[in-house]
N, C-alpha and C positions, 0 to 999 in steps of 0.2 A: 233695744235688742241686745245690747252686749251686757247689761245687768242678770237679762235673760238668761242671756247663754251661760255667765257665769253660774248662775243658780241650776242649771241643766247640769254642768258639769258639777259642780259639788253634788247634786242629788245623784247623778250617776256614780261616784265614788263611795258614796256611803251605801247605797244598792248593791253597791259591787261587794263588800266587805259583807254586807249582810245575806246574799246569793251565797258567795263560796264560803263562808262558814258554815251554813246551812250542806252543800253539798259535800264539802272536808268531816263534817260531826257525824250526816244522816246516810249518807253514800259514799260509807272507807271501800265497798270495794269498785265500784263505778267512779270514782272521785278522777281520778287519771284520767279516762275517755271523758268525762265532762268537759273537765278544763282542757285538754286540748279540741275540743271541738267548740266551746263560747271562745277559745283563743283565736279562733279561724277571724274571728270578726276585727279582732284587736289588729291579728295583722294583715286582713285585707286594707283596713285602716292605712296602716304604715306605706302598703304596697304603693294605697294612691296616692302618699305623702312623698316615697320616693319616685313618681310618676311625673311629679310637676317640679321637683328639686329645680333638677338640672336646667329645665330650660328658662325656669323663673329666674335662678340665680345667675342665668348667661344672658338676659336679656336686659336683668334690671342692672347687671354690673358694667355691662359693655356700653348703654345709655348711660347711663352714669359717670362715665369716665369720659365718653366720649364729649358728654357736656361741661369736664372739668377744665377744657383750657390747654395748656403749656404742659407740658410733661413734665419742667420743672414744681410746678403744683403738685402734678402723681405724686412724683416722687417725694415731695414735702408732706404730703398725708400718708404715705407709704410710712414716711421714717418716724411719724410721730403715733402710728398703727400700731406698729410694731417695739417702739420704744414702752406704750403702756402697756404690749401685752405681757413684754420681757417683765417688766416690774410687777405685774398681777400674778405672773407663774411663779415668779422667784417667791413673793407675798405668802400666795398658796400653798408652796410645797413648805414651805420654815416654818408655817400657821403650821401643819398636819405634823412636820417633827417637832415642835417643839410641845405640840398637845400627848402625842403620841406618849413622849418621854414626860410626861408633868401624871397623865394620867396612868401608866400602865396596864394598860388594858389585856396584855398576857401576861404580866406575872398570876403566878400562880393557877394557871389556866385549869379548870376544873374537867375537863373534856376528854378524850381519847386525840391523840395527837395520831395524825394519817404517818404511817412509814415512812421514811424519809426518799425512801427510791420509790415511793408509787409515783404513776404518773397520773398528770394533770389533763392531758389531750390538747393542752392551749398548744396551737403551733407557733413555738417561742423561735423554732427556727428559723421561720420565713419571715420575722423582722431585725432589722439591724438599719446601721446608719450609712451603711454605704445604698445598701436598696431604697431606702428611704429616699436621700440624693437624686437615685436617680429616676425614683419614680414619680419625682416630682414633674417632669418633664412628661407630656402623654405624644404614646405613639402614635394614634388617633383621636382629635377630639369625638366622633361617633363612638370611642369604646370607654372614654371617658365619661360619655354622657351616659350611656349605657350602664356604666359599673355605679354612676352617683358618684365618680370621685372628685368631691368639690375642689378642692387646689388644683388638682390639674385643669380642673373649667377655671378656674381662676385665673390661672398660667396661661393660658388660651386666647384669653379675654382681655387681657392685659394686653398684650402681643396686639388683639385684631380691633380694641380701640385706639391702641396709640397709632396703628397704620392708617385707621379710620380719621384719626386727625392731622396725620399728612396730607391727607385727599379729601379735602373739604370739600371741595364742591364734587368730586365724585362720590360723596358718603353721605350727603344730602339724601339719596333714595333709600339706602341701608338704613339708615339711622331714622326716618320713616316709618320703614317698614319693624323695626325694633322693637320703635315705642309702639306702637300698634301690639308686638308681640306679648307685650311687657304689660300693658293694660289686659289683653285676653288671659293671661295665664294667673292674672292678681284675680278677672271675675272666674275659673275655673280653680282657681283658688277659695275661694269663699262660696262656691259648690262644696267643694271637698270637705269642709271645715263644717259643714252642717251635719255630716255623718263623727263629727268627732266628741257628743256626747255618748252613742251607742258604745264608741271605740273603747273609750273610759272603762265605763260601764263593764267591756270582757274584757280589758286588760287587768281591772280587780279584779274581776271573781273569779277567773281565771289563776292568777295568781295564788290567791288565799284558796282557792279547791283543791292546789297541788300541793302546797306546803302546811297552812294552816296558819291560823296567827300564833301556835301553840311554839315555831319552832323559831321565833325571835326570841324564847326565853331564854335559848340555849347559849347566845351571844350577845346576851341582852346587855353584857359589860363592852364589849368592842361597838354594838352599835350604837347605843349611849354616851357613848365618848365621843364616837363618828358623828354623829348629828349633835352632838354641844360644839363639837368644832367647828361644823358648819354654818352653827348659828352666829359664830363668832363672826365666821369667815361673810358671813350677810352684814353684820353688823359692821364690820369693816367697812363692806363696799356700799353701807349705804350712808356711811360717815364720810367717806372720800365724795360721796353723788354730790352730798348737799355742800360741803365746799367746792365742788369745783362747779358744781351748778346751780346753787341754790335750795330757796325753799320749792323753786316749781320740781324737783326731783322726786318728792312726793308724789307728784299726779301721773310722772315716769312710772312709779309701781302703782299707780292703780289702775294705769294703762297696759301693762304686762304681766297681768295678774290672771289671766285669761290661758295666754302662753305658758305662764310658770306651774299651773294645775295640767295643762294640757301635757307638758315635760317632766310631770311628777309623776301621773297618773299612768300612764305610758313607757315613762323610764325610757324616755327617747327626747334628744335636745331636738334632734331633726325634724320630729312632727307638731314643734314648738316654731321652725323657723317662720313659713305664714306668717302666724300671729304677730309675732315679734315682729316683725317689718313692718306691718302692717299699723303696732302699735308705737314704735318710733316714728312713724309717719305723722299720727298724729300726736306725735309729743309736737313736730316742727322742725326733726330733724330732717333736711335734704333727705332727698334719695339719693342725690351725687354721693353722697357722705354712705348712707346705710347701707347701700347695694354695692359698698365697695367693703365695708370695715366688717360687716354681718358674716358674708362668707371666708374672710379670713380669719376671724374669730372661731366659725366652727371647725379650724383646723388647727391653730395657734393659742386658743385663749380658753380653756375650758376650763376655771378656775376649781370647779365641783372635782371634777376625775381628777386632777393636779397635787389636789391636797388627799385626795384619797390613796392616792400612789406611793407619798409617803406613810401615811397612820398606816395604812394596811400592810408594808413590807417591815417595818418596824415592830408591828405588832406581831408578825409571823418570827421574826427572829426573839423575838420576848415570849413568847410561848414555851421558843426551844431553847431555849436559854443560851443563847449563842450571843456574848458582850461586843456590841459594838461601842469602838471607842468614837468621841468625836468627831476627828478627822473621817471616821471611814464611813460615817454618818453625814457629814457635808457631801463625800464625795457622792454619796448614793443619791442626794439633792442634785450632785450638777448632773450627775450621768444620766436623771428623770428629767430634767430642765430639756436636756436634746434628744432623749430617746420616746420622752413622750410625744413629740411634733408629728410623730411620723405613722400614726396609726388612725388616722381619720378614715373611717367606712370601715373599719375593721370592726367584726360581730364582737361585744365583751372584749373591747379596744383594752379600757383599763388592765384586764386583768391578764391580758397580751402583755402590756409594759409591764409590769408587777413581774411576771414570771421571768421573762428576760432577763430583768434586773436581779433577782433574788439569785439567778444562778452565777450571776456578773459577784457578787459578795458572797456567794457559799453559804447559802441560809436555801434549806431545802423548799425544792418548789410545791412538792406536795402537801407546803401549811396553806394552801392556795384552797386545798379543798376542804378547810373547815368554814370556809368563808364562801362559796360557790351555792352553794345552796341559798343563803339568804340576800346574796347579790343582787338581785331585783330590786326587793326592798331597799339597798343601799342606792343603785342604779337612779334611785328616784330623787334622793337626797341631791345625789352631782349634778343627775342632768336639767332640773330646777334652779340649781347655782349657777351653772353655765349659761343660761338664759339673762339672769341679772347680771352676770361677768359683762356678756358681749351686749346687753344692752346699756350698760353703763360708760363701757367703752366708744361704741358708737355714737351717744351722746355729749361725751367728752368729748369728743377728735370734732364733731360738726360743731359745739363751742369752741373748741378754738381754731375754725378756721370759718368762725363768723357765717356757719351754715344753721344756727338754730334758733330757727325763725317761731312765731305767736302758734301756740297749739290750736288745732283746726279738726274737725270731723270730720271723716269721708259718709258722704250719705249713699243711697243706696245705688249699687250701678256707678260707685265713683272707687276710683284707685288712681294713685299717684301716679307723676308722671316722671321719669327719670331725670328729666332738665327743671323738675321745679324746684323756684328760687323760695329760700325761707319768708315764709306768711302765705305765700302762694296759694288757693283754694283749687284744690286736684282737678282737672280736667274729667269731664264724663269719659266712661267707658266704652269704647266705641265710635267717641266722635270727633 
């Protein structure tokens, strides 16, 4: 079945590319209403991808944690969570300056450059680092779960497991009833997941009806360079996989290879997360481990966006030929290091941080809009990297705290269970 699907979703992608060329070539004046109407499907898709986020990721994390033990544990995968993800950001953002500045992808820029006072629409105002702080913290978890803001469910969960493990024997029924949740929402999970060949399918054609494949020629030197560095940036992390885990780190990407089309195709890490759980699962990684390290990744570790944050702010000051010197080039790395944390569930998150920052260094924000048009296309690059980011990292952290047990298939009607121990064979569904 999962060779299957894979082959569903590659034949959905090239359909798709083959659809909207056909409607972008034969129907320039209809091309518009096309694509947004097959796009209906794409993002009914998404709708029911953020439909089960929230309660998948508050169910299978609070199990999780709650089966971890001693809160000095928490906090010992907490600090070693967080230690890889510091070193993959920092990785990321130096990878994108130092490609940025080797390749030049704006000298000599052949193009019309946007006014420098045009505006962009991004609301660069409504993020900073003091709101970020504080919005970490949710006034409700109900508007938390509501909006999909995964850290704040994170922040939530944290709190009502560790109290969970105060009251062991009065958390005996909650944590019951959890895992119970936790199993329904993994098989309304793989409901969902059957409509995500179709999804594919109008997320291409969609795409290529509105733009054309004709208008990647235009920046065919910036996004050239953007996908050599990300190839890099893969090759990286699949040279750290195999030292810190071996040669089985291979069968990790044949296992999330599902997710990484699903995250490509879509240009969404979020309608990736499923899969990817689902397939560290059967790598043998805990779910103690995944359903802890997974949702903090989507808000901490997006290696893809990280490095795009530099090439693409670099690139916009190389167009306009504004010298940044070294120093003011580091700084633009640390001030993306903490400004980027803070924009998870934000629409076009990256190019939120991108613009803030550009007016933080006096590089006009309107080079924003020579690159908005084919952002999708790049969108697809990140949020495929982001997928191998945070599942390498979750693998990493359950090796070293001796949770990555013999790889194992969930058969049908079967999904993990938050307390299983590595090698464990998942518990049915329902019973």
């Amino acid at each position: 079945m999962s060779n299957r699907f894979t082959q569903y979703i590659l034949a959905a992608m090239v359909l798709g590319i083959i659809v909207g060329s056909a409607i972008y070539n034969f129907m320039p004046d209809t091309r518009a209403e096309w694509a947004a109407s097959i796009n209906l499907i794409a993002m009914m898709f998404l709708r029911l991808i953020k439909m089960i986020i929230a309660p998948l990721v508050f169910a299978t994390l609070v199990g999780g944690i709650a089966h971890m033990g001693s809160g000095a544990r928490l906090g010992r995968i907490f600090a070693k969570t967080m230690g890889w993800f510091v070193s993959a950001s920092f990785v990321s953002l130096m990878l994108g300056l130092v490609m940025v500045n080797l390749l030049q992808p704006g000298a000599n820029f052949p193009g019309t450059l946007p006014e420098k006072g045009q505006s962009t629409g991004l609301p660069v105002s409504a993020f900073s680092i003091e709101k970020f702080l504080t919005h970490l913290i949710p006034t409700s978890i109900a508007d938390a779960m509501a909006q999909n803001e995964i850290l704040q469910i994170v922040i939530f969960a944290v709190f009502f497991s560790v109290a969970m493990g105060a009251m062991p024997e009065r958390s005996k029924p909650i944590l019951g009833l959890i895992d119970d949740i936790s199993h329904i929402m993994l098989k309304v999970t793989s409901y969902v997941m059957l409509f995500a060949p179709l999804a594919v399918w109008a997320a291409i054609t969609a795409t290529v009806a509105k733009n054309g494949l004709l208008v990647l020629w235009k920046l065919v030197v910036f996004m050239g360079g953007f996908y050599l560095s990300l190839m890099i940036l893969w090759a990286i992390l699949m040279v750290v996989g195999f030292i810190a885990i071996g040669p089985r780190y291979s069968h990790l990407l044949r296992l999330i290879r599902e997710p990484l089309m699903i995250a490509f195709s879509t240009a969404s890490s979020e309608a990736a997360y499923p899969k990817t759980l689902e397939g560290l699962t059967k790598f043998g990684a805990s779910s103690r481990i995944s359903s802890f390290v997974l949702p903090l990744g989507y808000s901490f570790n997006l290696d893809g966006t990280m490095m795009y944050c530099t090439f693409a702010s670099i690139f916009i000051a190389q167009t306009y030929h504004i010298e940044m010197s070294l120093a003011t080039q580091l700084a633009m790395l640390a001030t993306l290091m903490i400004t980027s944390k803070g924009v998870a569930g934000v629409p076009r998150a990256s190019l939120v941080v991108i613009a803030s920052t550009l007016s933080q260094f006096g590089i006009p924000e309107a080079g924003l809009l020579m690159i908005m048009g084919i952002d999708t296309f790049l969108d697809m690059g990140r949020s495929a990297t982001n997928v191998i980011g945070n599942s390498l990292a979750t693998a990493v952290v359950a090796k070293w705290e001796g949770e990555l047990g013999p790889e194992h298939a969930l058969g049908p009607g079967e999904a993990p269970t938050p307390d299983m121990v590595p090698g464990e064979v998942p518990a049915m569904a329902g019973h």
